[in-house]
Backbone as numpy.savetxt, mean C-alpha at the origin, in Angstrom:
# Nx Ny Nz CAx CAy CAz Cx Cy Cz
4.07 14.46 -9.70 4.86 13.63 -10.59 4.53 13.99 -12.03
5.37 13.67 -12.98 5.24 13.85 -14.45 4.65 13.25 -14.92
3.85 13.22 -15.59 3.13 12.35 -16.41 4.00 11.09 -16.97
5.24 11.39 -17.29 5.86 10.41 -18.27 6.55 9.47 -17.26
6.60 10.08 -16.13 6.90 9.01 -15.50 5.76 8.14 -14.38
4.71 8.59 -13.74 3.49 7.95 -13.88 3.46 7.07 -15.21
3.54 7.03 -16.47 3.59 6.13 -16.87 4.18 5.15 -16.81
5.71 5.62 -16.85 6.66 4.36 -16.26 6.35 3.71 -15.53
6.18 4.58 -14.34 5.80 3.31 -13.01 4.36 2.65 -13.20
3.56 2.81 -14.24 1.89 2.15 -14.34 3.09 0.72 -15.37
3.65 1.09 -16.28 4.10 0.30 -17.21 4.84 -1.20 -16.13
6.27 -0.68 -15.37 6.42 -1.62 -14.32 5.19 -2.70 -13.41
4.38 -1.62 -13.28 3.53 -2.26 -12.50 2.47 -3.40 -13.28
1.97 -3.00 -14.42 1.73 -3.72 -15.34 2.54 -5.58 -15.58
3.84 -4.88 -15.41 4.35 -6.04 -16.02 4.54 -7.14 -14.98
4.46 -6.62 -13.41 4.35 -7.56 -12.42 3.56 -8.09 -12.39
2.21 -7.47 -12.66 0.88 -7.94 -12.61 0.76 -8.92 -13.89
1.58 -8.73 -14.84 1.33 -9.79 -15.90 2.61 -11.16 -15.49
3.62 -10.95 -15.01 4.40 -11.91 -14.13 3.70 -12.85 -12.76
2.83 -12.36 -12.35 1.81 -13.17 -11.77 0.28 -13.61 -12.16
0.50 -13.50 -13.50 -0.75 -13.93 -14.21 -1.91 -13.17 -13.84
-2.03 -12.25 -13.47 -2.97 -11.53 -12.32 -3.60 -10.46 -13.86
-4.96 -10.54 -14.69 -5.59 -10.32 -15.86 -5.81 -8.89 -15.06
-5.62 -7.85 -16.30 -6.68 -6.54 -15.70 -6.80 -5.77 -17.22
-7.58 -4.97 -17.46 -7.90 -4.32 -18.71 -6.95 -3.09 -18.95
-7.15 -2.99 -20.16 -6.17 -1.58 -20.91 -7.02 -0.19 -19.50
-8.20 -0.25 -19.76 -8.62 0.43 -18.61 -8.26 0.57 -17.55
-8.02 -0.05 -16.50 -7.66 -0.51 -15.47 -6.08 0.10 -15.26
-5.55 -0.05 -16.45 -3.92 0.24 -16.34 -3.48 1.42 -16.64
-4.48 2.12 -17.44 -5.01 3.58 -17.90 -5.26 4.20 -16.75
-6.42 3.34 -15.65 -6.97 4.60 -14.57 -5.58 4.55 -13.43
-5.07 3.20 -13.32 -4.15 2.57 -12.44 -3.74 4.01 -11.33
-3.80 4.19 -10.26 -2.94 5.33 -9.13 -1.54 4.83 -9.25
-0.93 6.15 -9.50 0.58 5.47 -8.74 0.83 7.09 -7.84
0.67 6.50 -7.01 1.28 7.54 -5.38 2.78 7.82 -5.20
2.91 8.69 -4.66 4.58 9.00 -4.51 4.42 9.65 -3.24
3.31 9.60 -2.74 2.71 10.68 -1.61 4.00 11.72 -1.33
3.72 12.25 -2.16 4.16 13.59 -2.37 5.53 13.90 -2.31
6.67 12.75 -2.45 8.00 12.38 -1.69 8.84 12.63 -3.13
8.21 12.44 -4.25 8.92 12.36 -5.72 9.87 11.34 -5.18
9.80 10.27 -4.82 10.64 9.28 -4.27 10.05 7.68 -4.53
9.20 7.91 -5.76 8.84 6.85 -5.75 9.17 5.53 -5.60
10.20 5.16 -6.20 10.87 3.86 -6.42 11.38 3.08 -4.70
11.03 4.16 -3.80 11.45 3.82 -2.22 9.93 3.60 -1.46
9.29 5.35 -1.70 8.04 5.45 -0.99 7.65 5.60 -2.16
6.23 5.00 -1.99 4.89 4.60 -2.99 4.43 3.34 -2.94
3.43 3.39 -4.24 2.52 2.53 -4.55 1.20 2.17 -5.68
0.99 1.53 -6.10 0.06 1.44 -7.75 -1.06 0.71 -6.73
-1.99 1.56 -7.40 -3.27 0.84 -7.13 -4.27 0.52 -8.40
-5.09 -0.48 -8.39 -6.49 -0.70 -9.15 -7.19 -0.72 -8.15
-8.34 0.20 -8.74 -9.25 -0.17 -7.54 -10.55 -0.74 -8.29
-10.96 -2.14 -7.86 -11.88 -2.53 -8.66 -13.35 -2.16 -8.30
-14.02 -2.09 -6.63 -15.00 -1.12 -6.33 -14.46 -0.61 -4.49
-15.46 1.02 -4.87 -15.12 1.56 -3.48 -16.53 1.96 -3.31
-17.28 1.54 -2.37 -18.78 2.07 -2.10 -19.57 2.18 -0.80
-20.21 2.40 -0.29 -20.32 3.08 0.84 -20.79 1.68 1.52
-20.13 0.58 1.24 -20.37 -0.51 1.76 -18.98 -1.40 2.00
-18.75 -1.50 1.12 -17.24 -2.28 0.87 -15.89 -1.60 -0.45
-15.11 -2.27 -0.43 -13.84 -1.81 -1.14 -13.29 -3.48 -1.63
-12.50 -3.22 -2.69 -11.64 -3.94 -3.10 -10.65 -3.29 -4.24
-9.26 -3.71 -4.16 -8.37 -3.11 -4.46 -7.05 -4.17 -5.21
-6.17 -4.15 -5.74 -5.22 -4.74 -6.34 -4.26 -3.43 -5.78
-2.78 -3.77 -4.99 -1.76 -2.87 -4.67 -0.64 -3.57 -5.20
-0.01 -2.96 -6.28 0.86 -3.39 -6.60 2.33 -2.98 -6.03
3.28 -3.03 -5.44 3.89 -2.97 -4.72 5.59 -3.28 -6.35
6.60 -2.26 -6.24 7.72 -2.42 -7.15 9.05 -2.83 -5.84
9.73 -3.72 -6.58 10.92 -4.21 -5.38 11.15 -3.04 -4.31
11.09 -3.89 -3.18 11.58 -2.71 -1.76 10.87 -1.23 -2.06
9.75 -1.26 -2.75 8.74 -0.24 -2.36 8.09 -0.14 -0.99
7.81 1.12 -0.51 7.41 0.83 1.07 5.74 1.60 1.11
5.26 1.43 1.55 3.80 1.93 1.86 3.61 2.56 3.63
4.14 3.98 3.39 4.41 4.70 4.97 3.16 4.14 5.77
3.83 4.19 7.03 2.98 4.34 8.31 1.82 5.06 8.75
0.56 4.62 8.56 -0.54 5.07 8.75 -1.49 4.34 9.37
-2.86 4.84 9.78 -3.69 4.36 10.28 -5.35 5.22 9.36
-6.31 4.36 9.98 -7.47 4.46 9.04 -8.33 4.71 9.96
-8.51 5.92 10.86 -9.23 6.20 11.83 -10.89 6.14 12.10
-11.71 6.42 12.57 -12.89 6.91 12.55 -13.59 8.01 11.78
-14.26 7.61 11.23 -14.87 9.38 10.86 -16.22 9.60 11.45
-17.26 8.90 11.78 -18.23 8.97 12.38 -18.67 8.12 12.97
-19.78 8.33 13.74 -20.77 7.49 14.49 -20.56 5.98 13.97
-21.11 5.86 12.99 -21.36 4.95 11.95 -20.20 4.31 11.30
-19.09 5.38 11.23 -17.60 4.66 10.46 -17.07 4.51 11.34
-16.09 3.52 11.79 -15.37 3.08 13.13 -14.24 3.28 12.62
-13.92 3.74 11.26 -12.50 3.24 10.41 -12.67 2.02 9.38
-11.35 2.24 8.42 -11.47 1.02 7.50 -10.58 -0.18 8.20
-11.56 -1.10 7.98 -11.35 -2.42 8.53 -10.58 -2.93 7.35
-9.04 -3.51 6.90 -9.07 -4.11 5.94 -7.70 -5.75 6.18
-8.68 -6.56 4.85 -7.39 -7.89 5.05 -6.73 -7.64 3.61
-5.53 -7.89 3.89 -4.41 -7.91 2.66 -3.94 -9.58 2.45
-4.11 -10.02 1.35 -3.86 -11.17 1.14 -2.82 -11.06 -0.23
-2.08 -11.86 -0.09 -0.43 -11.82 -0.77 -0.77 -12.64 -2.27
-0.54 -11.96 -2.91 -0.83 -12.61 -4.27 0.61 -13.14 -5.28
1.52 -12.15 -4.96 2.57 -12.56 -5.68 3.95 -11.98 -4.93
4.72 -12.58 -5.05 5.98 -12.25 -4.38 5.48 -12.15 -2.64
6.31 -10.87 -2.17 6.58 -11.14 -0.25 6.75 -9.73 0.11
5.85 -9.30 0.93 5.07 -8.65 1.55 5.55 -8.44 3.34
6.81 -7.58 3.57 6.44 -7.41 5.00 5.70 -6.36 5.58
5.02 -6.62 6.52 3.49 -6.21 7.10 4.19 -5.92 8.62
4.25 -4.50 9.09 4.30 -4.37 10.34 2.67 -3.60 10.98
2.99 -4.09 12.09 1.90 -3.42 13.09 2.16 -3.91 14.59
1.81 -2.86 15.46 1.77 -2.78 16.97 2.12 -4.39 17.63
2.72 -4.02 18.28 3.27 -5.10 19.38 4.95 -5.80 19.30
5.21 -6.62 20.14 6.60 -7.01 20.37 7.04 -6.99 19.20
8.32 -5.84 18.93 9.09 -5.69 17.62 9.85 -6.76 17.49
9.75 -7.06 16.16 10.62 -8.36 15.56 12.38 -8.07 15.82
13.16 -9.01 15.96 14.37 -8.35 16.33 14.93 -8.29 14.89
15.18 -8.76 13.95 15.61 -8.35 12.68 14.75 -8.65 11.99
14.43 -7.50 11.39 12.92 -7.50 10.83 13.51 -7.18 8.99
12.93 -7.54 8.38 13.32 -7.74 6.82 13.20 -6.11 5.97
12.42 -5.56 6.71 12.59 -4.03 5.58 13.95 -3.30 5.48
13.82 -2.77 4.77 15.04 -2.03 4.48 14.49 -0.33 4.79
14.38 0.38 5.00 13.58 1.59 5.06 15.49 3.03 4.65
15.08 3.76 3.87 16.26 4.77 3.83 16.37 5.41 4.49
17.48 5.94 5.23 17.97 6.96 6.50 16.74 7.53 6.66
16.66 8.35 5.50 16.16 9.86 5.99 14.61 9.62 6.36
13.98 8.89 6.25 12.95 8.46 6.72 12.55 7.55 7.83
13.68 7.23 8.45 13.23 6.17 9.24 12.89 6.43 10.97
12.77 7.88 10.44 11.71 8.71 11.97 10.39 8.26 11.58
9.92 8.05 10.61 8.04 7.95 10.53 8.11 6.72 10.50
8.83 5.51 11.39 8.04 4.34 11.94 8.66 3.62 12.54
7.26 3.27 13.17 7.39 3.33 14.97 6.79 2.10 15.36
6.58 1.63 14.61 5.50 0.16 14.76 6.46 -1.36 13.73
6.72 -2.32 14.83 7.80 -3.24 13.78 7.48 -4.66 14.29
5.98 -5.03 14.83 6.47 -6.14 14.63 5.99 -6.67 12.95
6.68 -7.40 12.83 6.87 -7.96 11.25 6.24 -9.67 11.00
4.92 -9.19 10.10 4.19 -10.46 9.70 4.72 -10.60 8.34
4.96 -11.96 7.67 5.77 -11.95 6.62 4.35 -12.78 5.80
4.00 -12.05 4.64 2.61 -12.78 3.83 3.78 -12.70 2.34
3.40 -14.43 2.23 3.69 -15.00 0.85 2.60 -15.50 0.10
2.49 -15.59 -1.07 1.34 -16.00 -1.95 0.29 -16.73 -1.22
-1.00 -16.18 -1.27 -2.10 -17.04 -0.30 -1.99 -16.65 0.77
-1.31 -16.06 1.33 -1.14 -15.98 2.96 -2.11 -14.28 3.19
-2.63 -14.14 4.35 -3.62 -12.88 4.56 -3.26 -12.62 5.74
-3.47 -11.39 6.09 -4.13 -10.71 7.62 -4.54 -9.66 7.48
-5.72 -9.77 8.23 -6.58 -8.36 8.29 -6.34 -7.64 9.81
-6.57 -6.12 9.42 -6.47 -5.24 10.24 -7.83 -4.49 10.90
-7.50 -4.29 11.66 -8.48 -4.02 12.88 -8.97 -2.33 12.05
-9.84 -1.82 12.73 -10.24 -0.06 12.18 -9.03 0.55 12.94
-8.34 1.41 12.53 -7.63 2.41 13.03 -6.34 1.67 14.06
-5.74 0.53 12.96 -4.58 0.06 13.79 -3.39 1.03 12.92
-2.53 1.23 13.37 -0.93 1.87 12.82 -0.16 0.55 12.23
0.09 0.76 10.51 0.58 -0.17 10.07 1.41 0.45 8.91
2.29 -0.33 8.55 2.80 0.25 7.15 3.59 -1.22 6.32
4.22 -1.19 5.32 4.11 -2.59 4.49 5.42 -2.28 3.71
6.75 -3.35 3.28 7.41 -3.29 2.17 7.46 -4.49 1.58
7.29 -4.32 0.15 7.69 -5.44 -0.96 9.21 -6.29 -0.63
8.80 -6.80 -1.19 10.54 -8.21 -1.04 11.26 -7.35 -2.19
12.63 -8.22 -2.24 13.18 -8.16 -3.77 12.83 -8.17 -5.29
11.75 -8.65 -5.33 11.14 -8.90 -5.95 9.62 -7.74 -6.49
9.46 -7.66 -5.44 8.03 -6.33 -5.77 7.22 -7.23 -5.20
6.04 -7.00 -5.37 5.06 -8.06 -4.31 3.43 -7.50 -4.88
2.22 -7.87 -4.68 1.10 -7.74 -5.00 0.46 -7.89 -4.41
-0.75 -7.46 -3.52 -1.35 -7.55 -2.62 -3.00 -7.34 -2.85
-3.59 -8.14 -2.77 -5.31 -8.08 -2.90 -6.07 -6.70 -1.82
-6.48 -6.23 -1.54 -6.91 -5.41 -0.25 -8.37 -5.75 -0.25
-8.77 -6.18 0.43 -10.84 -6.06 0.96 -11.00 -5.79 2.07
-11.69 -4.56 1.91 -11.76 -3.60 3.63 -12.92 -3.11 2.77
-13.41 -2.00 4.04 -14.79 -1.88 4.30 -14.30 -0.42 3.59
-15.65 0.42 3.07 -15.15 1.75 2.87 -13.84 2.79 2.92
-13.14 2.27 1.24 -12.06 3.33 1.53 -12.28 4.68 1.53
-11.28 5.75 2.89 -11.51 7.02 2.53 -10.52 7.63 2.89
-9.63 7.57 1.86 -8.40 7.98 1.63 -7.70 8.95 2.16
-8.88 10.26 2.40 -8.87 11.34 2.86 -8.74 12.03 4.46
-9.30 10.66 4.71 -9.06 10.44 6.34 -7.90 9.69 6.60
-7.04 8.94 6.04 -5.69 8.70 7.25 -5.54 9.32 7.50
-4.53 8.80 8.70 -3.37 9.59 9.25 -2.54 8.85 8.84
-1.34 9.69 8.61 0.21 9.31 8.37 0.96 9.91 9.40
1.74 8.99 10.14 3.01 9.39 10.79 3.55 10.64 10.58
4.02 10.39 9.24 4.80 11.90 8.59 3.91 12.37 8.14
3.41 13.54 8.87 2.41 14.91 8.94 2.49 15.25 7.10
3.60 15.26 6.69 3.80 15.82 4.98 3.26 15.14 3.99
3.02 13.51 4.20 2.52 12.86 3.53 1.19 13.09 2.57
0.68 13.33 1.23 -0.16 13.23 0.74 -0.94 11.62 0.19
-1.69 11.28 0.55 -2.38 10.04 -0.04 -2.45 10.25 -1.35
-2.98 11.24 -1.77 -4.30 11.44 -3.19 -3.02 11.73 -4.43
-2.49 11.37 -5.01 -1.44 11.91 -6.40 -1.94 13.15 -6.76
-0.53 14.09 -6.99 -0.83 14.31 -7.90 0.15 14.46 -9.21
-0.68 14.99 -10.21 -0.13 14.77 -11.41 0.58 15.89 -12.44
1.32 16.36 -12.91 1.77 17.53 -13.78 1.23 17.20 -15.37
């Protein structure tokens, strides 16, 4: 992605985060991720992150989510003995948040997902988190997430993020940005 538009989308994201009163520093909005995993499709697939700590103990995160943004289908596998996968709960801070994962698919389920993508997911039943509302995920469940009309904000606290280890559905997917 371009720089100038990484900014754009940090600037949007900014302003949701200031639409839900939700405080973060010039820093914070400076380091801010915005992912496109690799799709240059942001405004469909992606996602803004703060990450406030990641350490070989725990994680916490701010995901800011822009209207009917989607966060692809992935899972957070094992990497060793010792790592079982990231364990994480998402709790809904602003706006509406649908949350799929494994089991009896919802029969009309609220995402919108675009044609050309809607081979990479495979998992629908649909938990709907509004402000205050949470669920946490198991290590290495298959899940993926879209914002409401609105855009949506999501807290994340899971155990060791490592970004580097999902898996994504769609094999092409990059996690990590990058930047021009």
């Amino acid at each position: 992605m371009k720089k100038t538009e990484v900014e754009k989308i940090r600037a949007k994201a900014a302003r949701l985060l200031g639409q839900a009163r939700i405080a973060f520093t010039p820093q914070e909005k400076e380091e801010m991720e915005v992912c496109d995993f690799g799709l240059g499709d942001i405004e469909n697939i992606g996602l803004q992150i703060i990450v406030y700590v990641n350490n070989d103990r725990y994680c916490a995160k701010e995901i800011i989510l822009l209207p009917r943004q989607i966060c692809p289908e992935h899972r957070h596998p094992p990497v060793s003995a010792q790592n079982i996968g990231k364990q994480e709960t998402f709790r809904c801070r602003w706006g509406e948040v649908y949350l799929y994962v494994p089991g009896e698919p919802t029969r009309q389920p609220k995402a919108k997902i675009p044609e050309k993508y809607k081979s990479f997911f495979s998992v629908w039943r649909e938990i709907v988190l509004r402000p205050g509302e949470q669920f946490t995920l198991p290590p290495d469940t298959l899940h993926w997430f879209q914002a409401g009309d609105k855009g949506a904000i999501l807290s994340e606290f899971s155990s060791t993020s490592t970004d580097e280890n999902d898996i994504w559905t769609n094999p092409e997917l990059k996690r990590l940005p990058e930047y021009e």
